[in-house]
N, C-alpha and C positions, 0 to 999 in steps of 0.2 A: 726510551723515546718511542711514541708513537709508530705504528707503522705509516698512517698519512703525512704525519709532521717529519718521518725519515724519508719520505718521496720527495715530497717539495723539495729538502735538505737535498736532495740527490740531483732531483731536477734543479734546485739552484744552481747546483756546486759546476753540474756538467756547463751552464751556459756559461758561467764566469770561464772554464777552463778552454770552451771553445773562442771565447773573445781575442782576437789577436792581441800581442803584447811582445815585451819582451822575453819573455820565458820562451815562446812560441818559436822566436826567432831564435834565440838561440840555441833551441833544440833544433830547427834545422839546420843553424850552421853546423852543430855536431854530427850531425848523422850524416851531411855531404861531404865532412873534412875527416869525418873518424869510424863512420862506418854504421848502419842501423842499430845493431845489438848495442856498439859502445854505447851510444848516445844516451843510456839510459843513467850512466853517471853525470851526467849532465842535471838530467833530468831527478838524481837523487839529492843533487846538493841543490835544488831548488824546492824539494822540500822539506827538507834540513830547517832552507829558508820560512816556508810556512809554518812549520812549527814553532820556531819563534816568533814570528806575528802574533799567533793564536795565544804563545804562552802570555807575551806583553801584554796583550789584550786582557785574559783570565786574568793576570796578575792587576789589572789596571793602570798599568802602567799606559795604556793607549790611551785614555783619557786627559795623563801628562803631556803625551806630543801633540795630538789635537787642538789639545788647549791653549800651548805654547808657538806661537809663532816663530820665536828662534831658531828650538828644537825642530820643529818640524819643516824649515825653510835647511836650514847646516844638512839635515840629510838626505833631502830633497833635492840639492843641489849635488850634494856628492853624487847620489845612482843617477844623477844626469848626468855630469861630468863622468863616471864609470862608462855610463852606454854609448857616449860618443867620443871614448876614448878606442871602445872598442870597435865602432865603427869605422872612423879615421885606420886604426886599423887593420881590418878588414880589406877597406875602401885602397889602402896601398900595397896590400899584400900583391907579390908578384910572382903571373903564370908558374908554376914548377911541375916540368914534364920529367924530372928525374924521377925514374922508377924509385930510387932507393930514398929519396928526401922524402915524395907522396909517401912510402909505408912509415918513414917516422913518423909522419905529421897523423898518420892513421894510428900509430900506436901512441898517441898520446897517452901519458898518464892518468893513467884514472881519476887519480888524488887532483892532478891541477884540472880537468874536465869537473869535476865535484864542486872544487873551489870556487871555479866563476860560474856556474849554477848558481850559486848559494852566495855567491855578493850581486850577481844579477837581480835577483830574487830582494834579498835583504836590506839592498840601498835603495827598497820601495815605502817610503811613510805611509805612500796612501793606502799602500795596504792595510798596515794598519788603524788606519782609518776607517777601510771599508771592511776588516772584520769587526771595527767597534761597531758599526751600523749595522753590523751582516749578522755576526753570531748572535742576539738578543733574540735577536725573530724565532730561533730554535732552544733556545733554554731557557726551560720552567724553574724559576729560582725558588719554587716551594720544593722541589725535589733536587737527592742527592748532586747534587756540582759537579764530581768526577766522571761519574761513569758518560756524564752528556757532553762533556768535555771530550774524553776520549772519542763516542762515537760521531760525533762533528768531525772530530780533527782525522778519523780513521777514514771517515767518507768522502771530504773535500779531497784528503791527498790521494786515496788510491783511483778515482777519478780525476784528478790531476795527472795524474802517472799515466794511466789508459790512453786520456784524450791525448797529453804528448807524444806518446812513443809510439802510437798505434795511428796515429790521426796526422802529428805535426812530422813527427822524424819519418816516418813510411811515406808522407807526402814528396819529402825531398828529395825522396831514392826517384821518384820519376825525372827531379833535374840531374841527376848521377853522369848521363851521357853528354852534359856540356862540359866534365871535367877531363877531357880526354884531348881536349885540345887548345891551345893559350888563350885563345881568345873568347871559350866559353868558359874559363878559370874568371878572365876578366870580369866580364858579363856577371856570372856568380859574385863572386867579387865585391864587383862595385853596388850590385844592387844589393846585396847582407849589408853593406854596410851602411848604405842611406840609408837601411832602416833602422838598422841600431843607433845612427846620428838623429835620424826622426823621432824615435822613438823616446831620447832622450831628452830631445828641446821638448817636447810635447808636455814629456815630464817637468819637466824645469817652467813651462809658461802658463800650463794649466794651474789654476786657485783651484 
C-alpha cells in the first residue's frame, strides 16, 4: 500500500473510531466497573469482532447481507435487542457499596468482558455494510489481495484499540469519583444505560 493511500487509511480508520457508538460506550462501562488496564478485554473481543466483518466482507459474503433484506433486518434487530438488553440492565443495576461485591464486579473474567465486546461489536450488519463501502476505496484489485487485506485490517484495529483505551476507557476514569457513593452508582448507572437502550433503538430504526 501506498504510503498516501496508508494515511487516508489511517486518517479514515481514526475518525470512524473516534465517532461515538456502541463499542465506545461499552469500553467505558468497563473501565468504570472493571478498572482501566482491564477494559482492554473488552476492547479485544471488539476486535475479534472486526475481524470478522472484514473477513465477510473479503469473503463476499457482505454483499449477501446487503442485498438481502431478511438477513440483514434478523441481525439488525438481534444487536438491537443485545444493547438494549444491556441497557435495561445497566439502567437497574443497584448502588453496591460493599467493598467485597465492587472487587468482584472489578475482577470480572476476562473471557465474559471479551465475550460481550465481541457480540457488541458483531450484532452490527451495518458494519458490514460500511466496510463493503469503506474497504474498496483502499484496495487495488490489480495487485496481491492479502498482503492489502492484512494491512487495512492491521491499521483499522490497532487504531481502534488506541482510540478506546487511551481516549474512551481513560476518559471514564475522570467519572471514577461518582462510584464511591449510591447515588453517583445510580447516576452512572442510569445514564450507561440510556445509552446502550439509545444506542440500540437507533440501531433498530435507522434504514
Amino acid at each position: 500500500m501506498q504510503p498516501s493511500l496508508w494515511l487516508a487509511l489511517a486518517g479514515a480508520g481514526a475518525l470512524i473510531s473516534f465517532t461515538p457508538g456502541a463499542g465506545a460506550i461499552n469500553t467505558m462501562s468497563n473501565s468504570l466497573n472493571s478498572g482501566f488496564r482491564r477494559s482492554i478485554w473488552g476492547i479485544l473481543g471488539q476486535q475479534a469482532a472486526l475481524v470478522v466483518h472484514i473477513l465477510i466482507v473479503a469473503l463476499g459474503v457482505g454483499v449477501l447481507v446487503a442485498s438481502s433484506p431478511l438477513a440483514f433486518n434478523v441481525i439488525r434487530y438481534a444487536g438491537a435487542a443485545y444493547l438494549v438488553y444491556l441497557g435495561i440492565r445497566q439502567f437497574l443495576h443497584k448502588p453496591d457499596l460493599d467493598h467485597e461485591k465492587a472487587a468482584a464486579l472489578r475482577n470480572e473474567p476476562a473471557l465474559s468482558m471479551f465475550r460481550r465486546g465481541l457480540w457488541v461489536n458483531l450484532l452490527n450488519p451495518k458494519a458490514v455494510v460500511f466496510f463493503l463501502a469503506f474497504m474498496p476505496q483502499f484496495i487495488r484489485p490489480e495487485q496481491p489481495l492479502l498482503p492489502q487485506y492484512a494491512v487495512l485490517s492491521a491499521t483499522v484495529i490497532v487504531i481502534d484499540i488506541l482510540v478506546m483505551w487511551f481516549f474512551f476507557a481513560a476518559a471514564a476514569r475522570s467519572f471514577q469519583r461518582f462510584t464511591h457513593d449510591a447515588r453517583g452508582q445510580k447516576v452512572l448507572n442510569r445514564t450507561f444505560g440510556v445509552l446502550f437502550v439509545g444506542v440500540g433503538v437507533l440501531l433498530a430504526s435507522i434504514h
